[in-house]
MDAnalysis code that builds the backbone (N, CA, C; Angstrom):
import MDAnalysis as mda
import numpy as np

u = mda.Universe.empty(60, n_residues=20, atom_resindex=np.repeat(np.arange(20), 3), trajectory=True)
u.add_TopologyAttr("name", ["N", "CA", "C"] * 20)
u.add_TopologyAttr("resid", np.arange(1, 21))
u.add_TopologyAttr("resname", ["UNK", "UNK", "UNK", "UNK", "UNK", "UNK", "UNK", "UNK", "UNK", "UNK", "UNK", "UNK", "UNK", "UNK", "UNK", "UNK", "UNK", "UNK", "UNK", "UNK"])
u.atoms.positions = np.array([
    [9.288, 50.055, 11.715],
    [8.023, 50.142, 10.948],
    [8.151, 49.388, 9.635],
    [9.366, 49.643, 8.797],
    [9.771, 49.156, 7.757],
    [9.114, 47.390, 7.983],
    [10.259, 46.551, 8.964],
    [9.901, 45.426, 9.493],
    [8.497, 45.176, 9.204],
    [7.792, 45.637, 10.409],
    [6.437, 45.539, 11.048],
    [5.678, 45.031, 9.101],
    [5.658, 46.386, 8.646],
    [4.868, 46.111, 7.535],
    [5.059, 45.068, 6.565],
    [6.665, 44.943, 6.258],
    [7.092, 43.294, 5.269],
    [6.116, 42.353, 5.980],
    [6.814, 42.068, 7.687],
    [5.641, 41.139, 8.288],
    [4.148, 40.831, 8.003],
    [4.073, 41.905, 8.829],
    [2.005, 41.908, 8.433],
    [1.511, 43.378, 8.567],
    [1.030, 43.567, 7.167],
    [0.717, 44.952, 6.638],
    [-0.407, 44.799, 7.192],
    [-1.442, 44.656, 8.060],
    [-2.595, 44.941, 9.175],
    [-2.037, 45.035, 10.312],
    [-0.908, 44.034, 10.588],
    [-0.569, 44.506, 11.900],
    [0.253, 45.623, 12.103],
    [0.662, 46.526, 10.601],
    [1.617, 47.704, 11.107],
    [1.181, 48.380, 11.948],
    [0.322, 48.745, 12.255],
    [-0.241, 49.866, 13.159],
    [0.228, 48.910, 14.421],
    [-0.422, 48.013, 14.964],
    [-0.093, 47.400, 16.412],
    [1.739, 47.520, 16.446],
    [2.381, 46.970, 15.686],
    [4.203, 47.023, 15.367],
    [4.405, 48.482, 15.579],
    [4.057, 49.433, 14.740],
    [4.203, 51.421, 14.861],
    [4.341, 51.150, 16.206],
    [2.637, 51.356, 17.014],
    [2.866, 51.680, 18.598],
    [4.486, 51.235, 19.246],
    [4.426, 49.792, 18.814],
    [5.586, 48.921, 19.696],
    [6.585, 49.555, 19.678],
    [6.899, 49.922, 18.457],
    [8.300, 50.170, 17.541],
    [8.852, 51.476, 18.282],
    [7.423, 52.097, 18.093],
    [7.549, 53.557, 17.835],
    [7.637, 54.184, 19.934],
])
């Protein structure tokens, strides 16, 4: 999640699901 959000803080949510 950490990742996901540096990346692209709109796409955290789509990255969460993945991640998560």
């Amino acid at each position: 999640t950490e990742e996901a959000s540096e990346t692209d803080m709109g796409k955290s949510e789509e990255f969460t699901e993945i991640k998560e």
